[in-house]
Phi, psi and omega in degrees: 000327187273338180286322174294328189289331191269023157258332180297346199264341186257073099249351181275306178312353161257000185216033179239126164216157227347066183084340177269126180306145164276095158020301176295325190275099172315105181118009165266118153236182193205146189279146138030275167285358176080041182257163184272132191231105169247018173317113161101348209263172164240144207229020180303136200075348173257146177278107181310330222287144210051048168261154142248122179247043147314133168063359185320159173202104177269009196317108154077020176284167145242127180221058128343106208013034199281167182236123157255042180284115159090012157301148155237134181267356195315110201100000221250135177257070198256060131321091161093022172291165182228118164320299221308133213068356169310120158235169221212170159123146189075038176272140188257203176009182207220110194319129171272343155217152195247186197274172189278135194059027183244112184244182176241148192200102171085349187116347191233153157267128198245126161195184169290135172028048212266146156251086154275040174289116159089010171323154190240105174200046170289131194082000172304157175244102184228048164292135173092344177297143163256113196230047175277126183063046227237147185254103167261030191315149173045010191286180190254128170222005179320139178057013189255152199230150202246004211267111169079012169265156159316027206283035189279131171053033173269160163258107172192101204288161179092273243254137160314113169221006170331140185042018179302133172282111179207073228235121173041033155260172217229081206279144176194141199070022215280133179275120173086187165217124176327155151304317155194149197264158175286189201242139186095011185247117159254165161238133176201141193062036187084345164262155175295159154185161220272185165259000000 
């Protein structure tokens, strides 16, 4: 099964242009409207990027460190989809549903264990998130606020957090140390905590 699913996807990926299969690749399907129906399949590792996946149907895929970078998702359904390791950015348009604690922030998919290396998410709003185990290595977080979110065993070596808001967010295991903390923050033994 898995093996059939990573050829329906290179083949869709060679004969998808602009999101509608191409007719000839056997082993695609489709609805109606021509949207890419991936419900179910596995799709970890594979790569999106500069696709259009309009209208897309992720129901219950795993796309598992797969990269969407540079997508347009509008319309796109990853109802019980797994994230997790997902990587993102420049995403255009807006999914209609995404798996539960999974938001698009910016440009990105934000979720647990999300891989946000060298992410631009300056000014982000990420109150509230479970952003456990989630790879910020080297992102940009100036000013992005953390307030009452999650961070265990998140990373982040690397990342910019200056004035990062992180008021009742809640750290524990934290991997690496930021480039600069936010201000009025130190980290030690792995937590955030205030001086």
């Amino acid at each position: 099964m898995r093996t059939l699913s990573a050829l329906l996807v290179l083949m869709v990926l060679a004969g998808c242009q602009g999101g509608k299969p191409d007719s000839a690749a056997p082993g695609v399907v489709s609805n109606k409207d021509s949207t890419l129906n991936f419900s179910g399949s596995n799709l970890r590792g594979q790569s999106f990027v500069r696709k259009d996946l309009s209208n897309a149907d992720f129901t219950n895929a795993d796309l598992s460190r797969a990269n969407l970078a540079e997508t347009n998702l509008e319309g796109a359904d990853f109802s019980g989809a797994l994230l997790a390791g997902v990587r993102s950015g420049a995403i255009s348009g807006t999914p209609r549903v995404l798996p539960q604690g999974w938001r698009l922030v910016n440009g990105y998919l934000v979720g647990p264990g999300a891989n946000l290396r060298h992410a631009v998410l300056t000014y982000a709003r990420l109150d509230g998130m479970n952003l456990d185990e989630v790879d910020f290595t080297a992102a940009n977080l100036l000013y992005a606020s953390f307030r009452g979110s999650s961070l265990v065993r998140t990373t982040i070596v690397g990342a910019k957090m200056f004035s990062s808001d992180m008021d009742g967010s809640v750290s524990r295991d934290l991997q690496g140390i930021p480039e600069t903390l936010p201000r009025g923050w130190k980290l030690k033994d792995g937590e955030f905590s205030r001086r």
